[in-house]
Residue frames as a rotation matrix with the C-alpha (Angstrom) as fourth column:
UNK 1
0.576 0.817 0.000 0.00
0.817 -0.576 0.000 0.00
0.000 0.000 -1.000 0.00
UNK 2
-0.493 -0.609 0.622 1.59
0.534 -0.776 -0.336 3.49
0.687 0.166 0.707 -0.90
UNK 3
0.754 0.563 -0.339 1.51
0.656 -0.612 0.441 6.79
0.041 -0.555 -0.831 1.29
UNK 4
0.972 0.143 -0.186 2.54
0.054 -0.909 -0.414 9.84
-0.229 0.392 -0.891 1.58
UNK 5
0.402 -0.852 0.334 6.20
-0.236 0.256 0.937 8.98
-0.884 -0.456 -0.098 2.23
UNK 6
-0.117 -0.307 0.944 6.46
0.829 0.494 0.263 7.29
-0.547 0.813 0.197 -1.76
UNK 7
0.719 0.674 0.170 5.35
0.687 -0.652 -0.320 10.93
-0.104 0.347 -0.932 -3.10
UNK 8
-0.462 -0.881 -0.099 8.22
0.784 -0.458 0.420 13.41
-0.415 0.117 0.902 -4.60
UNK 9
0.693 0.581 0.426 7.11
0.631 -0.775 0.031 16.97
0.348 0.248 -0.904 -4.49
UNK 10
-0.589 -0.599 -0.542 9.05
0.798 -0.537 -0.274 19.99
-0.127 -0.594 0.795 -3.77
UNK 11
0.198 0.805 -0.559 6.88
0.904 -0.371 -0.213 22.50
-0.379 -0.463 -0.801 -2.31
UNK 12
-0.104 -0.250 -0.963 9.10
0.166 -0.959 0.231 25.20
-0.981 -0.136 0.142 -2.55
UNK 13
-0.911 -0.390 -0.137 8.30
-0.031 -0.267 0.963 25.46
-0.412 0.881 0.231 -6.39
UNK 14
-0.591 0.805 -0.045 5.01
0.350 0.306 0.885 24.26
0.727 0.508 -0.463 -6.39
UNK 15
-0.024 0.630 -0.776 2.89
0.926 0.306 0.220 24.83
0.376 -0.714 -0.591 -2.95
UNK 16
-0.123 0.425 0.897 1.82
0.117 -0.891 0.438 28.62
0.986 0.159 0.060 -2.01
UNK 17
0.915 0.352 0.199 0.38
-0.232 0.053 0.971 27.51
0.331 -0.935 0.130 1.38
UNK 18
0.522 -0.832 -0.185 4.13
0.753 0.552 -0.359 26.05
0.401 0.048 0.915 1.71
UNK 19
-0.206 -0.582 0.786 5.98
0.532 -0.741 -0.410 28.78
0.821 0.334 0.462 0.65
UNK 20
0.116 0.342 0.933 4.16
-0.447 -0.821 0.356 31.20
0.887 -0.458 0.057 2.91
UNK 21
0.971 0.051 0.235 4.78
-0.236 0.037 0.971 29.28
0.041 -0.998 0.048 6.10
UNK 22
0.384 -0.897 0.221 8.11
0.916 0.340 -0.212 28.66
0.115 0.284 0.952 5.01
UNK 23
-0.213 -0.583 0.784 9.14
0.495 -0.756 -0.428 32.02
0.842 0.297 0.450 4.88
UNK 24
0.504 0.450 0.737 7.61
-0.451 -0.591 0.669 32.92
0.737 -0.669 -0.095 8.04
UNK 25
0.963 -0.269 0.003 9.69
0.172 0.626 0.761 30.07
-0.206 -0.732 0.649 10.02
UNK 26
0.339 -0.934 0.112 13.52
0.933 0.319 -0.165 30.11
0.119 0.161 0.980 8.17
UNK 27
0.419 -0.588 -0.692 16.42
0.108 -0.725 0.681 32.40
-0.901 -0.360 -0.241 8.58
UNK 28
0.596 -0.153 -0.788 18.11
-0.701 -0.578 -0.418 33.96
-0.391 0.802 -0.452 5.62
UNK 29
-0.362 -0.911 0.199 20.65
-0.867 0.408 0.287 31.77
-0.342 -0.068 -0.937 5.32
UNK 30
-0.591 0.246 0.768 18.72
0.218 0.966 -0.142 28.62
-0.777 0.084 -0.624 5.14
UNK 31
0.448 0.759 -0.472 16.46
-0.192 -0.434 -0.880 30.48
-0.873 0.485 -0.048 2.22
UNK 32
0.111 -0.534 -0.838 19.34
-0.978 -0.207 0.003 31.30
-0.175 0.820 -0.545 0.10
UNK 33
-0.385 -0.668 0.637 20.28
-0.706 0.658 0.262 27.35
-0.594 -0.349 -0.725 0.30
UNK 34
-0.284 0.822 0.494 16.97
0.336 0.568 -0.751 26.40
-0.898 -0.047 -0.438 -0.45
UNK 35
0.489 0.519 -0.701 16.96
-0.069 -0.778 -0.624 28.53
-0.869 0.354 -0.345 -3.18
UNK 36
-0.356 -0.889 -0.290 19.81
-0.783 0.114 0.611 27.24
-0.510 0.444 -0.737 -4.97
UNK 37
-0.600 0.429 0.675 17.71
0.400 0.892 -0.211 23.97
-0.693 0.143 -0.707 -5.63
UNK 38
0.190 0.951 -0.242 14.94
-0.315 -0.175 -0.933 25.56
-0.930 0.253 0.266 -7.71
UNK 39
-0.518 -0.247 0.819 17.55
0.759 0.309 0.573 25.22
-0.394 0.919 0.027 -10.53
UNK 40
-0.574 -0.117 -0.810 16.62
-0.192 -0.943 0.272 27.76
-0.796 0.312 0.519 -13.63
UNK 41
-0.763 0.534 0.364 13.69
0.640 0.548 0.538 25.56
0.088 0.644 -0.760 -15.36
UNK 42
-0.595 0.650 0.473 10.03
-0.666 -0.728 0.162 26.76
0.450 -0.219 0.866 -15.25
UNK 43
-0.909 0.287 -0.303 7.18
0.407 0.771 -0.490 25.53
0.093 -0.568 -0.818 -13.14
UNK 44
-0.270 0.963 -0.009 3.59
0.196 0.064 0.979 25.64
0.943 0.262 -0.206 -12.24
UNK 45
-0.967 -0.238 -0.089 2.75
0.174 -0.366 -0.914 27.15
0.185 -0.900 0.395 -9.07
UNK 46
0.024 0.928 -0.371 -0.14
0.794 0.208 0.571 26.38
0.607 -0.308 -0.732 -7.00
UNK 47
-0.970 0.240 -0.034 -2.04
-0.144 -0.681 -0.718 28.72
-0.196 -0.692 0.695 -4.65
UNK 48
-0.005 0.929 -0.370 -5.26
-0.261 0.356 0.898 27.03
0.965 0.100 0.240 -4.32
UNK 49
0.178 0.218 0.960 -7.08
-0.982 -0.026 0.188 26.07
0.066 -0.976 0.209 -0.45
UNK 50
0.957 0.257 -0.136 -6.07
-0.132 0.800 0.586 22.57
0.259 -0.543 0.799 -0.17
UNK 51
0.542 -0.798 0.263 -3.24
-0.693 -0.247 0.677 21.98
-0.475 -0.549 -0.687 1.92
UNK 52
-0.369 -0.772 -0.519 -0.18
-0.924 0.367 0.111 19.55
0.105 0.520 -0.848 0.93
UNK 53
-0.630 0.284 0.723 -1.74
-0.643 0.333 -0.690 16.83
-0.437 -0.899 -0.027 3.03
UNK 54
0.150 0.918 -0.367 -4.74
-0.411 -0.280 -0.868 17.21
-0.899 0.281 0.335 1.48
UNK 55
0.583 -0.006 -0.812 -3.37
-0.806 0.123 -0.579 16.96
0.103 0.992 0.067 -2.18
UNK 56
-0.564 -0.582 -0.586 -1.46
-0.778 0.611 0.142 14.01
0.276 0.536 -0.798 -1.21
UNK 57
-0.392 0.821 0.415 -4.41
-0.070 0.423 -0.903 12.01
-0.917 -0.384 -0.108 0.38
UNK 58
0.402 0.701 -0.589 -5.88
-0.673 -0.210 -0.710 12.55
-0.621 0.681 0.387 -2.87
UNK 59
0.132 -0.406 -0.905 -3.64
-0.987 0.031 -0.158 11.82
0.092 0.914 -0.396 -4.95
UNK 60
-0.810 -0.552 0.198 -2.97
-0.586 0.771 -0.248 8.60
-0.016 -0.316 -0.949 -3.23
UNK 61
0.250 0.938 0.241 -6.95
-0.298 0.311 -0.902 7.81
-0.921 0.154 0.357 -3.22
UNK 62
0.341 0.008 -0.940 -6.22
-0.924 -0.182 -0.336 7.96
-0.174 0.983 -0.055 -6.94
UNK 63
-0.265 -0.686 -0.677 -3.95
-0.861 0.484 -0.154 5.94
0.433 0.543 -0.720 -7.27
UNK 64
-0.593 0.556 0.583 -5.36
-0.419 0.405 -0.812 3.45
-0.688 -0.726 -0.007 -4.53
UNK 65
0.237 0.967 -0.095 -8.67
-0.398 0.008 -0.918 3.37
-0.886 0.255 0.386 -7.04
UNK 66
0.470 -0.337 -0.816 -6.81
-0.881 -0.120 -0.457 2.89
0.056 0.934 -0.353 -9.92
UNK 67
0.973 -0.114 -0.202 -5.40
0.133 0.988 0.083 -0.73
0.190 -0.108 0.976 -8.16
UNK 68
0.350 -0.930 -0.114 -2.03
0.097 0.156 -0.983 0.69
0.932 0.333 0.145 -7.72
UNK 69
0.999 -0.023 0.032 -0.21
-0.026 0.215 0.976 -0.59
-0.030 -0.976 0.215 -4.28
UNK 70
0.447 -0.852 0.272 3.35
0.577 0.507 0.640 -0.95
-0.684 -0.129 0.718 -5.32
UNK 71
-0.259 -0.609 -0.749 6.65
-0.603 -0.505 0.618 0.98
-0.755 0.612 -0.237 -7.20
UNK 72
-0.888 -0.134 0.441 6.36
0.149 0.822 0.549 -1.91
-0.436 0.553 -0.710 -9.45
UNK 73
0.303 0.858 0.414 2.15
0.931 -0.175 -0.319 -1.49
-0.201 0.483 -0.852 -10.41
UNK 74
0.563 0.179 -0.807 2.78
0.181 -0.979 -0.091 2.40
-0.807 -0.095 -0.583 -10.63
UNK 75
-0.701 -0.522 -0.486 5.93
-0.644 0.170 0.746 2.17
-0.307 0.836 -0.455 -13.43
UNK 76
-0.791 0.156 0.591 3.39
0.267 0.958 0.105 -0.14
-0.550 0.241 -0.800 -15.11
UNK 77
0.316 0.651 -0.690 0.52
0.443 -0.745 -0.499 2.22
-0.839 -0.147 -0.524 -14.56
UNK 78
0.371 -0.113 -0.922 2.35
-0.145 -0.987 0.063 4.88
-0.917 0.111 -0.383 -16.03
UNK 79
-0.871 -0.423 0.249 4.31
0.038 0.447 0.894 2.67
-0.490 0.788 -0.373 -19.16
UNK 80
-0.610 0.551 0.570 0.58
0.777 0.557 0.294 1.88
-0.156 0.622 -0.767 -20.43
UNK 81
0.296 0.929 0.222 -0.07
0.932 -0.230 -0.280 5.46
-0.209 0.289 -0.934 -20.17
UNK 82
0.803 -0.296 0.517 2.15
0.202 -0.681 -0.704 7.33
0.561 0.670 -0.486 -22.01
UNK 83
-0.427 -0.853 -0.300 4.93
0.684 -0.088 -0.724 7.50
0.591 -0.515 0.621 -18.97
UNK 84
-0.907 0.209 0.364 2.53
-0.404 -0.671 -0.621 10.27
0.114 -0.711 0.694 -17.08
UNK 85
-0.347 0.938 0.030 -1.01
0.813 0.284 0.508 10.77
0.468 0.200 -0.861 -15.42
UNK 86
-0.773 -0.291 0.563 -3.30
-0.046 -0.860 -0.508 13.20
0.632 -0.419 0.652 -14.64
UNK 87
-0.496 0.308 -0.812 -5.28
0.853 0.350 -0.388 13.73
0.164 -0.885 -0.436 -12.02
UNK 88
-0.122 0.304 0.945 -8.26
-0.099 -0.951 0.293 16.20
0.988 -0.058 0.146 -10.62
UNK 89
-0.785 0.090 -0.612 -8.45
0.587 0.421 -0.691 16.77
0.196 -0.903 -0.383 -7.22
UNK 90
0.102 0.990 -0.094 -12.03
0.989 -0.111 -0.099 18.19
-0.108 -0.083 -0.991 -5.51
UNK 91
0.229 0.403 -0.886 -11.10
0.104 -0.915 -0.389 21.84
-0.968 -0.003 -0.252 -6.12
UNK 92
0.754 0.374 0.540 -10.58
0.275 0.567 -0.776 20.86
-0.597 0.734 0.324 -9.44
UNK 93
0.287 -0.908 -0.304 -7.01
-0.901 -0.364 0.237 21.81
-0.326 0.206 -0.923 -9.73
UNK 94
0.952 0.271 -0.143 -5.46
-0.305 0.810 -0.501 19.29
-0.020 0.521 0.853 -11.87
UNK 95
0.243 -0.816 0.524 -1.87
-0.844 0.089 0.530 17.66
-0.479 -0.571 -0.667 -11.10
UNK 96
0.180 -0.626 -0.759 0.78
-0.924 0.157 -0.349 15.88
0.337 0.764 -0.550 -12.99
UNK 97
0.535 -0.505 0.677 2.26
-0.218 0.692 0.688 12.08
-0.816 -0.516 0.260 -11.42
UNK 98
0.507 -0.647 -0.569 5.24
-0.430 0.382 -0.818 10.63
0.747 0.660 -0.084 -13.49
UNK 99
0.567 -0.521 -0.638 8.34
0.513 0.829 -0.221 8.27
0.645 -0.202 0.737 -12.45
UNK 100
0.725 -0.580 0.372 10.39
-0.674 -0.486 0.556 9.30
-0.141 -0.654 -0.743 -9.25
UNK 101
0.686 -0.585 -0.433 13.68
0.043 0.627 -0.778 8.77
0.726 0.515 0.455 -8.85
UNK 102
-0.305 -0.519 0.799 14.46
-0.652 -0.497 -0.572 9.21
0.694 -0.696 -0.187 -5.71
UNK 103
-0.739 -0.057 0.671 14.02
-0.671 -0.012 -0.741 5.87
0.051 -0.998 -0.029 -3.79
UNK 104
-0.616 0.787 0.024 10.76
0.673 0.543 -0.502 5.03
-0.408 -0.293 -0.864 -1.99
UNK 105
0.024 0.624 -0.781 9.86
-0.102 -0.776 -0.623 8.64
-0.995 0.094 0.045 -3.75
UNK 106
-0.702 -0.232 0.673 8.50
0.383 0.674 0.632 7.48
-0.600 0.701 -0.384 -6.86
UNK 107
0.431 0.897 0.096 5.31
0.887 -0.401 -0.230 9.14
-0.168 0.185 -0.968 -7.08
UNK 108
-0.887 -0.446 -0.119 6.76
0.430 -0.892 0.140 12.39
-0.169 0.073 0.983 -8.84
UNK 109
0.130 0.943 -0.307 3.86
0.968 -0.187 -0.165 14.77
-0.213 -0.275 -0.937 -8.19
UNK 110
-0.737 -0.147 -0.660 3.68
0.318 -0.937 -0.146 18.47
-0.597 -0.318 0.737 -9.34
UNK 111
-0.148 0.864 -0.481 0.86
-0.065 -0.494 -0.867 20.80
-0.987 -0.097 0.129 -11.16
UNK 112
0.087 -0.050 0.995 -0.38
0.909 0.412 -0.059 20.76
-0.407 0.910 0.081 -14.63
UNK 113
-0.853 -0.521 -0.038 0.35
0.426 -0.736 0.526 23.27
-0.302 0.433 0.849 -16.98
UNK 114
-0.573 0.818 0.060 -3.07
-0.558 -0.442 0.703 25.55
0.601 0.369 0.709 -17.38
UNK 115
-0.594 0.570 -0.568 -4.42
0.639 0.763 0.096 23.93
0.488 -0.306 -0.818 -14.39
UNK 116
0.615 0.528 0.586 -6.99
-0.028 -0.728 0.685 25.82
0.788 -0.438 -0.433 -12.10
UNK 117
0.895 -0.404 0.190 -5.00
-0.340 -0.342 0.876 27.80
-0.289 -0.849 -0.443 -8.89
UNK 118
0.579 -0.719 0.385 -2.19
0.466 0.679 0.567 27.61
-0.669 -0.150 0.728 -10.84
UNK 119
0.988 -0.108 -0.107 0.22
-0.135 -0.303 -0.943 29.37
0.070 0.947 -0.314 -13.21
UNK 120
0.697 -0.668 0.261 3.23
0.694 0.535 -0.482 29.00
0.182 0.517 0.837 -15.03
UNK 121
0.928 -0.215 -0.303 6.91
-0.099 -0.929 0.355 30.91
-0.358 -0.300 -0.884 -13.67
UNK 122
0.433 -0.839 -0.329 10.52
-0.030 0.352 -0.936 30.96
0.901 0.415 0.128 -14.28
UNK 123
0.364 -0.279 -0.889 12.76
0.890 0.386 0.243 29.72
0.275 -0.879 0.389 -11.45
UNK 124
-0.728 -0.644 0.235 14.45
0.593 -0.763 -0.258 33.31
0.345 -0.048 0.937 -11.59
UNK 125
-0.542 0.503 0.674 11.55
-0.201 -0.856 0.476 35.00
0.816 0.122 0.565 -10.63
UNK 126
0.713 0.442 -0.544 10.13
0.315 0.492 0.812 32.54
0.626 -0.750 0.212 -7.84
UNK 127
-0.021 -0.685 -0.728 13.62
0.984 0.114 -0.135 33.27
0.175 -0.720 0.672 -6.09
UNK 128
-0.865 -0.220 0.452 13.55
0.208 -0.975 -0.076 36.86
0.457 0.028 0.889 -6.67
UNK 129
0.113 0.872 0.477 9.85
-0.317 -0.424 0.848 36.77
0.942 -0.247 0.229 -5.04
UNK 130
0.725 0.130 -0.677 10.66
0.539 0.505 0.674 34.70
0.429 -0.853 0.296 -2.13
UNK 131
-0.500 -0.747 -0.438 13.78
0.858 -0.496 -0.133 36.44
-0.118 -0.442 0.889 -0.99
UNK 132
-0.612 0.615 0.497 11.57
0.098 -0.565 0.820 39.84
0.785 0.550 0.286 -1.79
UNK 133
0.498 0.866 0.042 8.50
-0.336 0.148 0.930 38.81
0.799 -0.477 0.365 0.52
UNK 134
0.226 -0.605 -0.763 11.35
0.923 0.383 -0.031 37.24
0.311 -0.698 0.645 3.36
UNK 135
-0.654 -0.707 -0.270 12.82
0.723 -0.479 -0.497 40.79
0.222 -0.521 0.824 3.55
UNK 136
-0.288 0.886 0.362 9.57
-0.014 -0.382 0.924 42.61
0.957 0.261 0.122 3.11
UNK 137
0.447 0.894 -0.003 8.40
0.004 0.002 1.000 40.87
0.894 -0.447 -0.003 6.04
UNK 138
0.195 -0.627 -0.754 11.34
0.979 0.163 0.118 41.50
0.049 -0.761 0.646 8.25
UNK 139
0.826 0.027 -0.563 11.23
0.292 -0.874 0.388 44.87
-0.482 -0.485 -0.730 7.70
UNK 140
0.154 -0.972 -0.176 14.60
0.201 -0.143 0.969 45.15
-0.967 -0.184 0.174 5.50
UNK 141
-0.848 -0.287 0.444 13.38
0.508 -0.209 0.835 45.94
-0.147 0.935 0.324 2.65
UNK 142
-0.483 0.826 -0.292 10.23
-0.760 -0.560 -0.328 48.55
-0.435 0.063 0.898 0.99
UNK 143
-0.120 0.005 0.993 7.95
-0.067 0.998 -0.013 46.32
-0.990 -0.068 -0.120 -0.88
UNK 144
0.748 0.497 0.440 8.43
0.490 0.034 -0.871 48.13
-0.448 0.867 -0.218 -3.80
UNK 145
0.702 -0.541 -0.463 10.99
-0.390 -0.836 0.385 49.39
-0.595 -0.090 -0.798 -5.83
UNK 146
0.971 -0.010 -0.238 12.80
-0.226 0.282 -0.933 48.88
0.076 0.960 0.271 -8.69
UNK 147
-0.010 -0.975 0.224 16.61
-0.795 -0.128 -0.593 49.92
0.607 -0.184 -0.773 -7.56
UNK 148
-0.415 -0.381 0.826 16.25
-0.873 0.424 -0.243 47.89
-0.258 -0.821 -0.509 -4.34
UNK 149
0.898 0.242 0.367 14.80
-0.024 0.861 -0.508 44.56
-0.439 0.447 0.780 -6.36
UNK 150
0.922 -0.372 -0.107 17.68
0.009 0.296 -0.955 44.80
0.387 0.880 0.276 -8.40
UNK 151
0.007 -1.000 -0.016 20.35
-0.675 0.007 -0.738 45.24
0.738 0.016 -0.675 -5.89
UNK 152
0.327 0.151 0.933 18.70
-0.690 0.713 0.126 42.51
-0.646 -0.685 0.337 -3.34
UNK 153
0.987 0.025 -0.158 19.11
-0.132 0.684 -0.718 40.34
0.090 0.729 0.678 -7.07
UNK 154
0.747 -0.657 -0.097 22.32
-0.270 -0.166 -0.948 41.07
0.607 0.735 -0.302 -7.24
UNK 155
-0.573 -0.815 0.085 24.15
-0.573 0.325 -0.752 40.54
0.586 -0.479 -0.653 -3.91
UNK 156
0.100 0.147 0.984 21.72
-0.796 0.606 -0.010 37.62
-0.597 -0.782 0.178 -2.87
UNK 157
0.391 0.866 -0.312 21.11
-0.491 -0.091 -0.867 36.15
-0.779 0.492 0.389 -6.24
UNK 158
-0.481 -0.872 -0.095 23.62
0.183 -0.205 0.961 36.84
-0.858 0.445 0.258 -8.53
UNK 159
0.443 0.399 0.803 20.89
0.831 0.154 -0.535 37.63
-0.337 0.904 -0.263 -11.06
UNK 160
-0.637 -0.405 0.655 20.93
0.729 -0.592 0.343 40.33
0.249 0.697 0.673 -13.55
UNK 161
-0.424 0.738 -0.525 19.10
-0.051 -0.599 -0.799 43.44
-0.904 -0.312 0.292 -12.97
UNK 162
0.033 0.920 0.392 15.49
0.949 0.094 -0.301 43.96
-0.314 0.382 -0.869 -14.30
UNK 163
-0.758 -0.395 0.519 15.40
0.614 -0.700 0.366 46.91
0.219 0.596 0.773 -16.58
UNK 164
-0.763 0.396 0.511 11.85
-0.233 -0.906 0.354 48.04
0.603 0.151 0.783 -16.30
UNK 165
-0.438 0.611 0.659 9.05
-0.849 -0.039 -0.528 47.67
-0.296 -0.791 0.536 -13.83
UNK 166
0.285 0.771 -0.569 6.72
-0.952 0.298 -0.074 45.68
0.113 0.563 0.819 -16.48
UNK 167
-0.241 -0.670 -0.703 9.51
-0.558 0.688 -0.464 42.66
0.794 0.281 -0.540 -16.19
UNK 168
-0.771 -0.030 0.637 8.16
-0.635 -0.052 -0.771 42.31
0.057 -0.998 0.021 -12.92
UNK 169
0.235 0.919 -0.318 4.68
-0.808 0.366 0.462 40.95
0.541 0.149 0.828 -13.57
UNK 170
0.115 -0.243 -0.963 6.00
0.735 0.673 -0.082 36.68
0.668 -0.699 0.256 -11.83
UNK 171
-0.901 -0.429 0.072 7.46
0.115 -0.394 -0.912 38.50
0.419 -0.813 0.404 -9.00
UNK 172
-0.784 0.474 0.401 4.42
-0.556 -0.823 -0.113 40.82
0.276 -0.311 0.909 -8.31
UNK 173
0.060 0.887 -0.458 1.88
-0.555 0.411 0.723 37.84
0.830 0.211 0.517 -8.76
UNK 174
0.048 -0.122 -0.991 3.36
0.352 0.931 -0.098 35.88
0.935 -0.344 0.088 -6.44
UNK 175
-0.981 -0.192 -0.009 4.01
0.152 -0.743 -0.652 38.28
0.118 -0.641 0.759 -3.89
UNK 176
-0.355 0.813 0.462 0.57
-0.812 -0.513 0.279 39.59
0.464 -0.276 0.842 -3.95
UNK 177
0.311 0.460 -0.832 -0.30
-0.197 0.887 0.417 35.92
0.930 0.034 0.366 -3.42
UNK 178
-0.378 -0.426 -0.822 2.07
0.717 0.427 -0.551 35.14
0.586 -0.798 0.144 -0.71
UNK 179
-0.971 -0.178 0.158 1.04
-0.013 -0.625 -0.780 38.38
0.238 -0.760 0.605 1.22
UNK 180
-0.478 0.852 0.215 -2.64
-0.844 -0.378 -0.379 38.10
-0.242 -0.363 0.900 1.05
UNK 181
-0.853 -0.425 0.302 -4.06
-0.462 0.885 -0.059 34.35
-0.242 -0.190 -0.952 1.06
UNK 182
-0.709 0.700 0.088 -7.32
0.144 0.266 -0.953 35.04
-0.691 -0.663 -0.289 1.49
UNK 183
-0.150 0.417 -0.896 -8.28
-0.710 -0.676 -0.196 36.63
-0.688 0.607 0.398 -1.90
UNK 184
0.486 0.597 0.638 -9.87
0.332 0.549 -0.767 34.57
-0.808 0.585 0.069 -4.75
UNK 185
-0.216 -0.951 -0.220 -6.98
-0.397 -0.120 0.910 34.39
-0.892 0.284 -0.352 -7.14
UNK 186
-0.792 0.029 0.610 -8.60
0.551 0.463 0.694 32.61
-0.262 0.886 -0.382 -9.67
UNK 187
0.189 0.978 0.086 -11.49
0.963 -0.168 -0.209 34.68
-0.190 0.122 -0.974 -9.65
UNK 188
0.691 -0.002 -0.723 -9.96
0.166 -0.973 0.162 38.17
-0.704 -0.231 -0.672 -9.59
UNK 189
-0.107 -0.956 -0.274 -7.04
-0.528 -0.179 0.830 37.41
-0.843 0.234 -0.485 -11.98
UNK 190
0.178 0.302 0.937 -9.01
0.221 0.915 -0.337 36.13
-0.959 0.267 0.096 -15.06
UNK 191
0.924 0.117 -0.365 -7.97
-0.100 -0.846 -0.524 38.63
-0.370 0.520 -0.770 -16.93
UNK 192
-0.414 -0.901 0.130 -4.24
-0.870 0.434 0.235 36.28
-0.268 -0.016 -0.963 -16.95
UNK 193
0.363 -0.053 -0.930 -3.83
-0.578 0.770 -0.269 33.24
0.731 0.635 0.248 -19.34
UNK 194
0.832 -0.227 0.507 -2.72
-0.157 0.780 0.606 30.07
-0.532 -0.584 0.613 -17.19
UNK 195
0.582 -0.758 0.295 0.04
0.703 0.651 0.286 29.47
-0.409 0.041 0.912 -19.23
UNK 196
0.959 -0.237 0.154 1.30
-0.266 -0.940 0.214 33.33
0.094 -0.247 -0.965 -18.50
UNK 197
0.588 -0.647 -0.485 5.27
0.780 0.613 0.128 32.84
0.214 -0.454 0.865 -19.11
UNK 198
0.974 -0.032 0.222 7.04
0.000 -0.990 -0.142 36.15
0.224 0.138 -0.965 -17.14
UNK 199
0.213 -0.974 -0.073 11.05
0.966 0.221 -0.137 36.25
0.150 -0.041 0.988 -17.58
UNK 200
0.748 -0.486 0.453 13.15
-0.620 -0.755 0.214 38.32
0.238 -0.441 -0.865 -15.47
């Protein structure tokens, strides 16, 4: 029987509710670390109301329903269906599963692309929001501002500096997202494509 334990997710890239208690518990130091890991791919970021838990309970039901109890039925599973699957869960966010490699973490779990409570970022901008919304909420930074985004990039980062406000757009979304939980993101923000792609 699988649980959560077989499941390979990495919050920090995917999980809003994550992110935001994450940044409220670590010290700089451990951020920047954690940050190094995101790597310079893009991703799908959730910020929908079910918790991590939550989506893995599900996701396991799924799979459960589907007869699959073992690494061995799951690589099977997944061979007879193209190598992936998807999956809706009850707020009808939809959610990727492919082959883990890591282990007993086999279940590789992360959002679809154009799912509901979800959109599409570059890894350069997720860091540049989290480190952003960390100093924000310590007081050590304004939460706006072009100069002081570009020199937090620069001597936490090593990114390049952003040229013009507009480049912002990832950054800002997420931020707004991480600072205010409570707001109906999919409803207020329909006015944004799901598969929105904003490089900075």
């Amino acid at each position: 029987m699988l649980d959560q334990s077989n499941i390979l997710f990495n919050p920090l890239k995917h999980h809003a509710g994550f992110v935001r208690e994450f940044l409220s518990e670590t010290d700089l130091q451990s951020l920047l670390s954690q940050v190094k890991i995101i790597g310079n791919c893009q991703m799908d970021f959730y910020y929908g109301p079910l918790s991590m838990n939550s989506i893995y309970d599900q996701t396991l039901q799924h799979l459960n329903s589907a007869g699959i109890y073992s690494c061995n039925d799951y690589e099977n599973f997944l061979h007879c269906h193209g190598g992936y699957l998807t999956i809706e869960l009850t707020d009808h966010s939809k959610w990727i599963l492919r082959m883990g490699h890591k282990g007993d973490q086999f279940v590789h779990l992360h959002p679809a692309r154009k799912s509901p409570y979800s959109f599409r970022i570059v890894a350069n901008a997720l860091k540049t929001a989290l480190l952003q919304v960390f100093l924000v909420n310590r007081e050590q930074m304004l939460p706006n501002g072009l100069k002081d985004i570009n020199e937090m990039r620069s001597r936490f980062l090593d990114l390049a500096p952003v040229k013009k406000p507009g480049d912002l757009k990832g950054v800002d979304r997420i931020r707004k997202i991480l600072f205010d939980p409570f707001v109906d993101w999919e409803k207020n923000e329909k006015h944004h494509t799901c598969s929105d792609n904003y490089y900075i």
